[in-house]
C-alpha positions in Angstrom: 116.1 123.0 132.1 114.4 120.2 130.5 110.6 121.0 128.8 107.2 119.7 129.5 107.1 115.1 129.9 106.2 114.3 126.5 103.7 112.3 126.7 104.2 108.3 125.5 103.2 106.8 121.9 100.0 105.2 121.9 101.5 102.6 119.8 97.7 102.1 117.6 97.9 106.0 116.8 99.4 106.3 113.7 98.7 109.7 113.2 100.8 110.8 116.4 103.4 108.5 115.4 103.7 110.4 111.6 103.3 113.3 113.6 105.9 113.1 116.2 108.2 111.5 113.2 109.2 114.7 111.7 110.9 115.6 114.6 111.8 111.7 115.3 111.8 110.6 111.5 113.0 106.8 112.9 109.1 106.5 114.4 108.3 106.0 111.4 109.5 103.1 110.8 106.7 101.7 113.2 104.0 102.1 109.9 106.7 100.4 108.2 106.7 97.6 110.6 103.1 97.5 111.0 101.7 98.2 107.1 104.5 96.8 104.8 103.8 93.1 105.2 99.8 93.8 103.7 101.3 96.4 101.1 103.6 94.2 99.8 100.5 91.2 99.7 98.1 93.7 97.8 100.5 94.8 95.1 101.9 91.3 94.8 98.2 90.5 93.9 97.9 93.4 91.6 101.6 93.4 89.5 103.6 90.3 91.1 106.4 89.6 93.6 109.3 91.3 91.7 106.4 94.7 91.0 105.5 94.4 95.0 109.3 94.6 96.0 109.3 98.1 94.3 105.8 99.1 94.9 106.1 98.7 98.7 109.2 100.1 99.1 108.4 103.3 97.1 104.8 103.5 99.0 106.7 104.0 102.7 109.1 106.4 100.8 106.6 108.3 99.7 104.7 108.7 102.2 108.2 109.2 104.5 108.7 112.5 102.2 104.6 113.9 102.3 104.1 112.8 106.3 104.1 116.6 106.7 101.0 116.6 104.9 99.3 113.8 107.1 96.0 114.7 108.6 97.5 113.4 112.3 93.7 113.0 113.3 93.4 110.2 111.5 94.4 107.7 113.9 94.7 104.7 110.9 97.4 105.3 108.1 96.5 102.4 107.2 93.8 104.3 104.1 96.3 106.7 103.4 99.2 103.8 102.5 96.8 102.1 100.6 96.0 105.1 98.4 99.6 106.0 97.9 100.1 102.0 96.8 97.1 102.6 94.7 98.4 104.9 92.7 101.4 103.7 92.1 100.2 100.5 90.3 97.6 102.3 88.5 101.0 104.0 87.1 101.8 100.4 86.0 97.8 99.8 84.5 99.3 98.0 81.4 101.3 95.6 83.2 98.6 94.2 85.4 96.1 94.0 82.4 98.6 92.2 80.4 99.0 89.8 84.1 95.4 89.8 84.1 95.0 89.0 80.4 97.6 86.5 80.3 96.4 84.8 83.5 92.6 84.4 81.5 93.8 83.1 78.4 96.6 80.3 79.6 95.1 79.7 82.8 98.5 79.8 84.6 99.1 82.2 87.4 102.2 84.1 86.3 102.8 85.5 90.1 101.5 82.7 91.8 104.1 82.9 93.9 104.0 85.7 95.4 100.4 85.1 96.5 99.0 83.1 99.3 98.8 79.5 97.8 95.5 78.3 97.9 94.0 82.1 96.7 96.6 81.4 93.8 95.3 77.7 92.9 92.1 79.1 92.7 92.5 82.1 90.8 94.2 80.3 88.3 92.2 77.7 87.5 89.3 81.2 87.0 90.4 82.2 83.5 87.4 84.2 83.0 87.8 86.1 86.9 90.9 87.1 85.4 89.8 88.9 82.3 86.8 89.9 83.9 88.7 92.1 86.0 91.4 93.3 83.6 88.2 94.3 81.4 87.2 97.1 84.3 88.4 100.7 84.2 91.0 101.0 86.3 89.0 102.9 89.0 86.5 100.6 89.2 89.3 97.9 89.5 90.8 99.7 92.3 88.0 100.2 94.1 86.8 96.7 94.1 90.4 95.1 94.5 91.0 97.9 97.9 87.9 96.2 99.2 88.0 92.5 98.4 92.0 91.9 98.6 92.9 94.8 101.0 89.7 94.3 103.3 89.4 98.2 103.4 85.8 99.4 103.8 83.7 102.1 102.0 84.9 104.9 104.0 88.9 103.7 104.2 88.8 103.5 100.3 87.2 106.7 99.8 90.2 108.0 102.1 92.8 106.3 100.2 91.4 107.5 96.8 90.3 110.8 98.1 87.0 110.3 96.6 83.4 110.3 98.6 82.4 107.5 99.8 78.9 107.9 97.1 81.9 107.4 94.7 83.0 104.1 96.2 79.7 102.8 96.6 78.5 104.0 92.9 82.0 102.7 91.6 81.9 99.4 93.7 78.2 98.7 92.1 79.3 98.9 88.9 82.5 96.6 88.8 80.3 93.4 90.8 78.0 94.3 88.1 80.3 93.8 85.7 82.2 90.9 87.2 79.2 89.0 87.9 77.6 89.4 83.9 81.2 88.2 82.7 81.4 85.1 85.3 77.6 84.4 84.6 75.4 81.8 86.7 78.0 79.3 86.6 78.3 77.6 89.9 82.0 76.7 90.1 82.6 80.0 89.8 80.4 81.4 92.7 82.9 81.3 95.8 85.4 83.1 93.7 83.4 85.6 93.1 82.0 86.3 96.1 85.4 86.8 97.4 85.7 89.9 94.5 82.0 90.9 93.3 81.0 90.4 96.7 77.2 89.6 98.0 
């Protein structure tokens, strides 16, 4: 006697795929498939190629060994990744402010390759981007890098960080604040950083 037709994977739900994985545990490997490649691209951003090897790879672990926790409602895991990444490289704050620092004071990317090219030409030649975001607290820093480098919006990084979204917004103000006072008026630096400090 077999049971009831289970019904098939919507393959965009993520949250029935974590869901259905703790039964299945090799559906999981469809976030892998589907989030690793922009994990590994943020925290090669953040700590460098070697760093984002590790980073992604303990991220999908991680979230392998808490999916039992997963809110399957959430259709996206895609804020909940995120957050889990986030956290581990703010457990690795001093090496991406000494990335960041070095990065403002020689002017040479020391990751640049592990970042798409022409972001890394033009970061590196933006000494003062560079220390302008290793100066911000390291919430503000995630906030504004999980929005301008991850493309996640208010609500998806309130999600990832488990903070409200007044949070994101008040923390989000606070770091283009900052970013724009240390860039100043200075027109060859505009594009750059409306790509981070946004409009």
């Amino acid at each position: 006697m077999t049971g009831p037709p289970v019904p098939a994977l919507d393959p965009d739900d993520d949250g029935l795929a974590i869901g259905r994985s703790l039964e299945q545990p090799e559906l999981f490997a469809r976030l892998y498939d589907r989030y690793a490649p922009d994990i590994h691209r943020y925290a090669a951003r953040r700590l460098g190629t070697d760093a984002a090897d590790d980073i992604t790879a303990e991220t999908f672990l991680t979230a392998f060994r808490v999916r039992g926790r997963y809110d399957t409602a959430r259709a996206s895991a895609r804020p909940w990744l995120y957050g889990i990444a986030a956290h581990l490289i703010g457990k690795q704050r001093r090496k991406e402010v000494r990335g960041l620092r070095a990065l403002a004071r020689t002017g040479q990317d020391p990751v640049a390759a592990g970042w798409v090219e022409d972001t890394a030409e033009r970061i590196a030649d933006r000494a003062p981007l560079a220390d302008a975001l290793a100066s911000l607290s390291a919430a503000d820093r995630h906030v504004l890098l999980l929005v301008a480098w991850a493309d996640l919006t208010y609500q998806e990084v309130a999600e990832a960080l488990g903070i409200p979204v007044g949070t994101v917004r008040s923390r989000l103000n606070r770091a283009r604040r900052k970013v724009r006072a240390a860039l100043g008026p200075d027109p060859v630096f505009m594009s750059e950083m409306a790509e981070v400090a946004g409009p």
